[in-house]
C-alpha positions in Angstrom: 9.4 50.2 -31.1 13.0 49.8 -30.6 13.8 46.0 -30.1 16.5 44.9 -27.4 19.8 44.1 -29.0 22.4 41.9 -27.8 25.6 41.2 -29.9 27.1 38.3 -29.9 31.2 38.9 -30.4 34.6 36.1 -30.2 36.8 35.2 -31.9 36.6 33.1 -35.9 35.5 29.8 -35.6 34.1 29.8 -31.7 30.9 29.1 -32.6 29.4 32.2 -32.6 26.8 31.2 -36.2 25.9 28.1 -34.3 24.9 29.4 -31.1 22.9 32.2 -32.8 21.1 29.2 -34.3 19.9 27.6 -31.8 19.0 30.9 -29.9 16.5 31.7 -32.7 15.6 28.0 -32.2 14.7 28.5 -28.6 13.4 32.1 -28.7 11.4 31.9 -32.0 9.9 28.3 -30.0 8.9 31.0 -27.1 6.9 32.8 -29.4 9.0 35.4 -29.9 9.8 37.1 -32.9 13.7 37.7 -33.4 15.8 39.2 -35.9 19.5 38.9 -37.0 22.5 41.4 -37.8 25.4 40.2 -39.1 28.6 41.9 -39.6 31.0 40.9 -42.5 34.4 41.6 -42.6 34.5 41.2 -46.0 33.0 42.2 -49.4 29.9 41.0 -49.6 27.6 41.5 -53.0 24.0 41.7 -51.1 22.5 42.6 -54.9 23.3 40.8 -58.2 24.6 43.2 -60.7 21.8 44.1 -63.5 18.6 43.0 -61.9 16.1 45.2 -61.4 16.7 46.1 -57.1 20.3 46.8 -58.0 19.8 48.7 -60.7 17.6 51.0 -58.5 20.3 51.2 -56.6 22.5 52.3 -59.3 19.9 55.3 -59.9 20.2 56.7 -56.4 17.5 54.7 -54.7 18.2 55.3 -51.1 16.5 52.3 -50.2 15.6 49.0 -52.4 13.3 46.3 -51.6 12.2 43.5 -53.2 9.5 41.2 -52.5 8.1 37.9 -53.0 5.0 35.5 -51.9 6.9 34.6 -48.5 9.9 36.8 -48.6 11.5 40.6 -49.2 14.9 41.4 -49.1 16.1 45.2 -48.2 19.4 47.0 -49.6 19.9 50.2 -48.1 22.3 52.5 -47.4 23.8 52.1 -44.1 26.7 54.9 -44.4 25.7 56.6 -41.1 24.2 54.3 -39.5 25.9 50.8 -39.0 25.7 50.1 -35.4 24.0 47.3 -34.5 21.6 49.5 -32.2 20.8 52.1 -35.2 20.0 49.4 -37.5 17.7 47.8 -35.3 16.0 51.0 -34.8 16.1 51.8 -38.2 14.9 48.7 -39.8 14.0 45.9 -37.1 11.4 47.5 -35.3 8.5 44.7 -35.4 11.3 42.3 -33.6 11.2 41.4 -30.0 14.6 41.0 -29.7 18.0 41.5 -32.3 20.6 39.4 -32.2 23.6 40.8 -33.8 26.9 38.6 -34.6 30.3 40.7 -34.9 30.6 43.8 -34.1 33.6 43.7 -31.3 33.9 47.5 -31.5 30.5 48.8 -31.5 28.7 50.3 -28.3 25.9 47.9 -27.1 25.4 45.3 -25.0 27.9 42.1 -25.7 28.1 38.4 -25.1 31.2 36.6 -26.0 31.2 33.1 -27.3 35.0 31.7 -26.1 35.9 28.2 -26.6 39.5 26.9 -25.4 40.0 25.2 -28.7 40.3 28.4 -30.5 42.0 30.6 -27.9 41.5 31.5 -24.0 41.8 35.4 -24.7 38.7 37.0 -24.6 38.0 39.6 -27.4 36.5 41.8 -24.9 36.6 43.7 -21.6 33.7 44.1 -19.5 34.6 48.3 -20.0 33.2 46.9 -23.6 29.6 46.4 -22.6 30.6 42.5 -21.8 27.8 40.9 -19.8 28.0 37.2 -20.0 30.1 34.8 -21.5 29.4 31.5 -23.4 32.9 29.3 -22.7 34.8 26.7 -21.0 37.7 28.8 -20.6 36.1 29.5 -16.9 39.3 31.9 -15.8 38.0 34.7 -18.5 35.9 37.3 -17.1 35.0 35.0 -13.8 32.9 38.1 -12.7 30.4 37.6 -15.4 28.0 34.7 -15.9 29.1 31.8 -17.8 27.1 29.5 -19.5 28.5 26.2 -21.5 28.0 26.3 -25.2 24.8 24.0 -24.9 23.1 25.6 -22.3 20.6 27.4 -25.1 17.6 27.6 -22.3 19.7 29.2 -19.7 21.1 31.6 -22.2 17.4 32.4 -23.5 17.0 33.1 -20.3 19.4 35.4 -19.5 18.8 37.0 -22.3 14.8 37.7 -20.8 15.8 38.9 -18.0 
C-alpha cells in the first residue's frame, strides 16, 4: 500500500511544526491513520552510542528496530532512498496518509506554509509540485488555493480531496 504524501515546505519559523500538528489533530480525529517525515538539516543522533540498536548498527545491520510495550523505533539506512515518496513506500505503508515537513527540493506533491512575518517570498514555484498554500501573504502564488494558518478543517479537506 503506498500511502499519499504531501510535504509540507517554507521557510524557518513559518509555522510549518505547528500546522503539521494540528493536521494530525484533525486527521488522526477523522479516523485516519497518518504518519510523519521530517527532514533535518542538521546532524541528528537518531541512536545513542553503545546501546544495543546502535551497536547493531555498528555491525552492518541494514536495518535496526527496537521495541517496547506501546512503542518501536526504526534506524535504517536511507542512502538511496530519501525522498519523502520512497520512504513512505519503504517504511509507511499501513498509513493513510504521510505528511512530510522539509524537503523544498524533492519531487512530490508540496504545500507551502508562508507567513508575512517571516518573509513574502515563497520557497517554491508551482513548476515545484506547489498546490496550495497556507499564508496571509495573498499576492504569492494567487493561482493556487490559499488557506489562513487556522483553517485546519479546510486544509484536511483539501488534503482528501
Amino acid at each position: 500500500m503506498n500511502p499519499k504524501v504531501f510535504i509540507f515546505v517554507g521557510h524557518s519559523g513559518a509555522g510549518k511544526t505547528t500546522l503539521i500538528e494540528k493536521l494530525l489533530r484533525e486527521l488522526s480525529g477523522r479516523g485516519l491513520r497518518v504518519a510523519t517525515i521530517k527532514h533535518a538539516h542538521h546532524k541528528v543522533v537518531l541512536d545513542t552510542p553503545g546501546k544495543d540498536s546502535w551497536r547493531y548498527k555498528q555491525a552492518g545491520a541494514v536495518m535496526s528496530m527496537l521495541v517496547t510495550a506501546n512503542e518501536l523505533q526504526l534506524v535504517a539506512d536511507a542512502v538511496d532512498r530519501r525522498e519523502p515518496e520512497e520512504l513512505a513506500q519503504r517504511f509507511l505503508g499501513e498509513a493513510d496518509l504521510v505528511l512530510a515537513e522539509g524537503f523544498s527540493h524533492a519531487a512530490g506533491v508540496k504545500i507551502e506554509v508562508l507567513r508575512r512575518a517571516c518573509t513574502s517570498s515563497p520557497r517554491c514555484m508551482v513548476e515545484d509540485g506547489l498546490i496550495a498554500m497556507v499564508t496571509d501573504v495573498g499576492e504569492a502564488h494567487p493561482q493556487l488555493p490559499h488557506f489562513v494558518l487556522d483553517d485546519i478543517g479546510g486544509i484536511a479537506d483539501f488534503l482528501l480531496k
